[in-house]
C-alpha angles and dihedrals in degrees: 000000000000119000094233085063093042084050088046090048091059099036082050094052092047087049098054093041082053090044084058098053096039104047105010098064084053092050083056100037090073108071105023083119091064116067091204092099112036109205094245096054091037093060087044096047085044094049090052096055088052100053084044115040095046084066091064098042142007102167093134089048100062093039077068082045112050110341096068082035168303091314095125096063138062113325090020102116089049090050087043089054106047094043084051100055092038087061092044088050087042097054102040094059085046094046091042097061100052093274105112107186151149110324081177086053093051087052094051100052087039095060090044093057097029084058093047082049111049088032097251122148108274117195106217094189100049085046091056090039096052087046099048090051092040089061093046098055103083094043086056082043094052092040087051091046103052086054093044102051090042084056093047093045092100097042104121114230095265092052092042081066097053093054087051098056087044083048092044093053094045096047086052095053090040089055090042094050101037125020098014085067084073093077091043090055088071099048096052097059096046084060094035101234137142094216129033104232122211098275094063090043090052092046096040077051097055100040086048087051094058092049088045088059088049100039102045096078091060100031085056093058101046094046108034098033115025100041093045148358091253130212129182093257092052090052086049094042089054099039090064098041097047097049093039078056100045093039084053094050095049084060090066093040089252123157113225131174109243093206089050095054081043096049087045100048087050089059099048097041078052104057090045082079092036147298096265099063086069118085086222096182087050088049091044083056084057105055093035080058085053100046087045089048105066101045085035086058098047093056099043091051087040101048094050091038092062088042100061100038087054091048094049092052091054099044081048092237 
């Protein structure tokens, strides 16, 4: 195997364990008022469908692949592994310093710049397009949510549980189908191939499992109790409207950030029993996090991209 794949493997295992930790730990922050869905059975209910739903569809994953850009040709793994790295490296100093935001929107201005940079074929339009839909996301999520908490008010608490296990298993199949492909693009470049087989979704599932367990203490904290004062009703509420988005964008191949529709739909579910329940200057960090990730990103990929290509043509590599 070529080093460049062996690098991208790596780089690949140490992206799903941070996607874990990341996104997991906000699909399950939700609903932890809720004793419906118990953590332990939530991770394992959200790795299955990891491992499953990829098999019947990976649309999202190749719009990483080959919509957004060349990546799948010659000088693609370098490109991937440097745009990967450069939205690790994007969203830990942002998250570092109290501003939690898209891992999926990093990636996403990573790979754009990463590609520029490296000379690869960089499609403007699907850029624009996954962006635009991207932004648009939360505020579907906090519309639906709003709807969707005014017509569960009068749920009793019974049936309140009920909706949360229904919200809970769409929301795992809307993250398996739609932003936890991203971690499967990368894999599928460092082998070279066109479809992750079982083997890679089983492994992306198990690695994304072990971040999940270190990630869902923080990611708790930032969702269900900055954002907004959370009830039960608000987790349910955004549960649903968040997976029923995300679901719908899979459908167009469109990549969407999970913890954005969720943040979004908090939000929403919130200010359908009024505007005060919702931390609006700890919501207005977060969206400032997510309109510094993409272009950050971009330059930092770019930047490094053109550096070591530069560097490999001087040192005649």
């Amino acid at each position: 195997m070529q080093l460049d794949a062996v690098v991208l493997g790596a780089v690949a295992c140490v992206f799903a364990v941070v996607s874990g930790a990341n996104d997991g730990g906000a699909l399950l922050a939700t609903g932890l008022k809720l004793p419906s869905v118990r953590p332990a059975a939530g991770i394992l209910a959200l790795t299955a469908a990891l491992v499953l739903v990829p098999l019947a569809s990976q649309r999202v994953a190749l719009t990483f692949v080959t919509r957004l850009g060349g990546f799948g040709g010659p000088g693609g793994r370098q490109a991937m592994t440097i745009a990967v790295l450069a939205a690790l490296v994007v969203v830990a100093v942002l998250s570092g310093s109290g501003r939690p935001t898209s891992l999926t929107l990093a990636v996403v201005g990573g790979l754009a710049g990463a590609g520029i940079g490296w000379g690869l074929p960089v499609s403007g339009g699907a850029v624009a397009l996954v962006l635009a839909v991207a932004l648009a996301a939360p505020f579907v999520g906090a519309l639906a949510a709003w709807v969707v908490a005014r017509l569960l008010g009068l749920a009793t608490r019974r049936g309140l549980r009920r909706w949360h296990l229904a919200g809970f298993a769409l929301q795992c199949v809307a993250y398996a189908a739609n932003d936890g492909q991203k971690m499967l693009s990368v894999f599928m470049i460092a082998l070279g191939v066109s479809r992750a087989p079982l083997s890679v979704t089983s492994a992306a599932a198990v690695l994304f499992a072990a971040g999940t367990l270190y990630g869902l203490p923080r990611a708790g904290r930032t969702l269900s109790r900055e954002i907004i004062v959370s009830r039960p009703l608000h987790g349910v509420a955004a549960e649903l409207a968040s997976g029923a988005a995300v679901v719908g964008c899979a459908a167009a191949g469109m990549p969407v950030s999970m913890t954005q529709a969720i943040a979004g739909a908090l939000i929403g579910a919130g200010v359908s029993r009024g505007g005060g329940r919702v931390r609006w200057p700890a919501a207005l960090r977060i969206v400032v996090a997510w309109a510094l990730t993409l272009p950050a990103g971009g330059l930092l990929a770019g930047v490094a991209a053109l550096a070591v290509r530069l560097a490999e043509r001087g040192a005649g590599l």
